[in-house]
N, C-alpha and C positions, 0 to 999 in steps of 0.2 A: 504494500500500500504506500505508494510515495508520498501520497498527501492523502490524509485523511479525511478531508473536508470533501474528497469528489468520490461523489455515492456511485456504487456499484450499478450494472445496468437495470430499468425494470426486467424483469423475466415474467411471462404469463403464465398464469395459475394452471397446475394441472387440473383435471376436474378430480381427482381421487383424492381421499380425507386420510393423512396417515393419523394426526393426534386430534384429540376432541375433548375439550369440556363445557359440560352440559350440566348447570345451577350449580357448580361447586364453590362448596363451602365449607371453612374448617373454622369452631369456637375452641379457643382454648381456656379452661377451668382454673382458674388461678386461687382459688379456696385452699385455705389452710387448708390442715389437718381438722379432725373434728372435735378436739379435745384443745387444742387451742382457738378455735373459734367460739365454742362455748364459752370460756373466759373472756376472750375480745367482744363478743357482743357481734363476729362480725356476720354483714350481709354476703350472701353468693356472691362471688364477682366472675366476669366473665370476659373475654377478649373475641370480638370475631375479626380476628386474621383476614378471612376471604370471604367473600359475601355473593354469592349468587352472578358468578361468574359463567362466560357461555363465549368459548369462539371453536373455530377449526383452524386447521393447519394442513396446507394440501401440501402434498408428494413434494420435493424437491424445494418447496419454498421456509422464508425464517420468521417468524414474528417475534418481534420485540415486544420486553414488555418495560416500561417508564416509570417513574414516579421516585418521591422523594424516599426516605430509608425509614421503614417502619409501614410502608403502605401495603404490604402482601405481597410482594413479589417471590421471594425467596419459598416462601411461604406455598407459594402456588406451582413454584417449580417442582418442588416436593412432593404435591399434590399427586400430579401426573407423571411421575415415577414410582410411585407409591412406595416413599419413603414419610409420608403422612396420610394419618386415615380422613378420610371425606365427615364429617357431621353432616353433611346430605347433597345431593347430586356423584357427580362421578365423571372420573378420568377413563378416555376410551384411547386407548392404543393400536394401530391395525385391526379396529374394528371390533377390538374386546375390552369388558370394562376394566379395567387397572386391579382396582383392588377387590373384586370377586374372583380375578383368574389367581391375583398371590396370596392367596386366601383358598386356593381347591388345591386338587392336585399339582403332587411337585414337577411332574413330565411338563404342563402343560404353564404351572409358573415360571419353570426354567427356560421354556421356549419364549416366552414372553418378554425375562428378561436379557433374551440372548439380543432381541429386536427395541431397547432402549436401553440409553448409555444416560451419563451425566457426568462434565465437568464442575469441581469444586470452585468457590471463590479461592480459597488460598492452597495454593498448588503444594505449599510442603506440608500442610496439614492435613491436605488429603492422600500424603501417599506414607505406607508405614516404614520409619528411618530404619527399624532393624533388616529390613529387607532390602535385597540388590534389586536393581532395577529390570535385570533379567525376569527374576521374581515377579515381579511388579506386574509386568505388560503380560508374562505367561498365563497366570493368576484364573484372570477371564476366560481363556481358551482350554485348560487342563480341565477346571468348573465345568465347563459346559460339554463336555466332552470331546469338542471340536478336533483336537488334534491328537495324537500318542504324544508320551513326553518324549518320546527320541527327536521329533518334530518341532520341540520346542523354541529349541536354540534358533534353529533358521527363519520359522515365522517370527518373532522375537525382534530378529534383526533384520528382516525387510520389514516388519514396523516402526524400527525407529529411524531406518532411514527414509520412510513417507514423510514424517515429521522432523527432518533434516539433522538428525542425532548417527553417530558410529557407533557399528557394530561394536566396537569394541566396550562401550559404554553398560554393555550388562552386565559387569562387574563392580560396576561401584554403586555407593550409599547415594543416596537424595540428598543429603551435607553433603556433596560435593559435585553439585551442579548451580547455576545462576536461578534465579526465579524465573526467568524463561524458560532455561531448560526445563526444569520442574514443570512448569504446563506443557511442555510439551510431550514428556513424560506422562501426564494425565490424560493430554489427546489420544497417543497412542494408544495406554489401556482400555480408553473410551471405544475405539474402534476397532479393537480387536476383532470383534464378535458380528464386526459387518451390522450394527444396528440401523433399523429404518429412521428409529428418531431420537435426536442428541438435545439434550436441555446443558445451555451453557450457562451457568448461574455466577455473573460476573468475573469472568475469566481473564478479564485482562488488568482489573481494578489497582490489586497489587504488584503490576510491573511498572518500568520506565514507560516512557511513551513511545520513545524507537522501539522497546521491544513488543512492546502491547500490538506497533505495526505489523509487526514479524509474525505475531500467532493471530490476528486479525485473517493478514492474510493468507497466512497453513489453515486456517477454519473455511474460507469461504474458497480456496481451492480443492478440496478435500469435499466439502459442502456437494461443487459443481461435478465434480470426477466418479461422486460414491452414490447421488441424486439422495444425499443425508436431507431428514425435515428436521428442523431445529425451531428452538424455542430460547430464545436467546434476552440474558436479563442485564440491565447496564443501568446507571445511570448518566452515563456518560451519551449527551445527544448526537455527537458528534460520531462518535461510534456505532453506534444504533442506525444514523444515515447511510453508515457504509454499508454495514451488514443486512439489514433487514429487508425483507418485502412490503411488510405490514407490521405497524404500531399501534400496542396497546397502552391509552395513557390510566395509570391507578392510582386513586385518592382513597387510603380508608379502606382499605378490602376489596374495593369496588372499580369495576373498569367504566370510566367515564368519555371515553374517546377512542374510538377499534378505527384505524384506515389504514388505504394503503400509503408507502412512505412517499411518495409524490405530494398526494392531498392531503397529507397531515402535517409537512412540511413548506410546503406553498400557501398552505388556506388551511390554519389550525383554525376549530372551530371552540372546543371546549374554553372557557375565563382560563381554568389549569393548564392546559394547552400552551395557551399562546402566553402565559406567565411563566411556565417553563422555557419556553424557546427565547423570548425577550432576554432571560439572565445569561444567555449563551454567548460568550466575547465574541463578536464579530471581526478577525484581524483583516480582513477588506471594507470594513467602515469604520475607522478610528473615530470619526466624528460621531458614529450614533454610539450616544448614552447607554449604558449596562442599564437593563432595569433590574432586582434583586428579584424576586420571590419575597412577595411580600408575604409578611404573619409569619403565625404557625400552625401546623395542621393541631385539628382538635385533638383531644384525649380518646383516645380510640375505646377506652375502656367508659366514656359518657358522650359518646358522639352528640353532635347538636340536632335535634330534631330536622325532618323534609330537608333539604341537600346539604350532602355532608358538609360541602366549600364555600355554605355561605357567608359566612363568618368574616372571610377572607375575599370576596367574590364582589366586585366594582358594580356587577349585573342585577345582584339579587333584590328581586322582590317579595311582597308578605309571601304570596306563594312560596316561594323559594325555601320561606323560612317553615312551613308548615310541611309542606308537600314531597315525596323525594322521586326526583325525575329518573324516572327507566331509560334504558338504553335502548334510543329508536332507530331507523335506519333512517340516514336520510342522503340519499341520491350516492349508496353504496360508501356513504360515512357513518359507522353508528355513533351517538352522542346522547349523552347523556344529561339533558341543559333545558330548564324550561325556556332560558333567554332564546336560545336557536330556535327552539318548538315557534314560540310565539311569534319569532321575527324579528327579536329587537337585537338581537346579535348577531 
């Protein structure tokens, strides 16, 4: 990626669905114990993370997902790897629901998990230092039965030379690679197993920016060569322009703005929207103004009544404040805004 700021081509949507969430939602239970709440006096408290979320992911393309840090996203990546259980709706993977298949039979969980991967945010915490890196990348393929281990060593090392790493490398610890190498190290073990669909859960966050380039673009070459679907989480907008097909912007659990990266970038519709892109340095208009992100997102554990963002939000009226806007389609942008509904934005 030479320059980061010039977004990848559009690419056209296949018609086939590899990932899918349909009303998913996870609360989490933040209650003491019950022998220290009988002393405290306290009330239930409750967190909902994700809130009746719904998009697809076709074949070969990425959706981004946005928002500020505590809004669900990580959360949601989780979701649909079933690495978090659903409190209601459901993650569908190649046509099956996520967590009813790892939840049945092992035959048909292991096949499940052979066909989704996930990279970590922080590349050395997701890999275990007593092990060599030979280890590492085998790990998936031994599991699943994929290969003999006589076999090992060789696939082993035409995977990490896809991800620009030497053979020779399967001998050392995780201490003793860069924080790049270390993702890259993650991508390989990610793809060992040929999966249809990669959740990258801020992958580049903790590198340099030259290197963040570097596995940018080993992702979105890999992405085009393997037809990977991914689901890809950043907060980083600039990043998200390069990579993505389509953006989901999240406030609060909740997705407030689903398009594709053209029209969400040209003609942001959602107040959140277009206050996140405002705060983005412009380095080809030194004369326009940074605006910040104004506020602060409410208390997710006492959300404000009728939309979440009004609090913070230039647009909102009594409505706004009562009422809370669903996610509508509109002219293949969904938004989530009574301002847009009405017209007045």
């Amino acid at each position: 990626m030479s320059d980061a700021r010039t977004p990848a081509p559009e690419r056209p949507a296949p018609a086939a669905t590899v990932a899918e969430a349909r009303g998913l939602a996870r609360t989490f239970d933040l209650r003491r114990p019950l022998a220290e709440r009988l002393l405290r006096r306290d009330a239930p408290r409750a967190i909902p993370a994700v809130q009746d979320v719904s998009f697809a992911i076709a074949r070969g393309r990425t959706l981004a997902l946005v928002g500020e840090s505590g809004c669900g996203k990580t959360t949601l990546a989780r979701l649909m790897v079933g690495l978090e259980t659903p409190t209601r709706g459901s993650a569908r993977v190649a046509g099956v629901d996520v967590h009813a298949t790892l939840a049945g039979p092992a035959d048909a969980a292991r096949a499940l998990r052979r066909r989704m991967q996930m990279i970590f945010q922080d590349p050395f915490a997701s890999l275990d230092p007593r092990w060599r890196i030979g280890d590492i990348v085998a790990e998936p393929l031994l599991e699943q039965g994929l290969i003999p281990p006589a076999q090992a060593h060789e696939r082993v090392t035409a995977l990490l030379a896809s991800v620009g790493l030497a053979g020779a490398d399967v001998r050392r610890f995780p201490h003793q690679f860069s924080g790049g190498q270390r993702q890259r190290i993650s991508i390989a073990r990610a793809i060992a197993t040929s999966p249809e669909f990669l959740v990258c859960d801020e992958p580049t966050s903790a590198l340099d920016v030259s290197v963040q380039a570097q596995v940018l673009n080993l992702l979105v070459d890999l992405q085009r060569e393997r037809a990977l679907t991914m689901l890809f989480i950043s907060h980083n907008l600039v990043v998200v322009r390069y990579v993505a097909d389509d953006v989901g912007v999240m406030y609060l659990g909740r997705l407030v703005e689903l398009a594709p990266r053209g029209e969400l970038f040209g003609a942001p519709r959602h107040p959140y929207t277009r206050m996140l892109l405002a705060a983005v340095p412009d380095v080809h208009g030194a004369r326009r103004e940074r605006a910040p992100v104004q506020g602060d997102a409410s208390d997710p554990l006492a959300p404000p009544p009728g939309c979440a963002f009004h609090p913070r939000c230039p647009h909102a009226n009594a409505r706004c404040r009562v009422e809370r806007p669903e996610l509508r389609d509109s002219g293949g942008v969904h938004v989530a805004c009574h301002a847009v509904e009405e017209g007045r934005l």
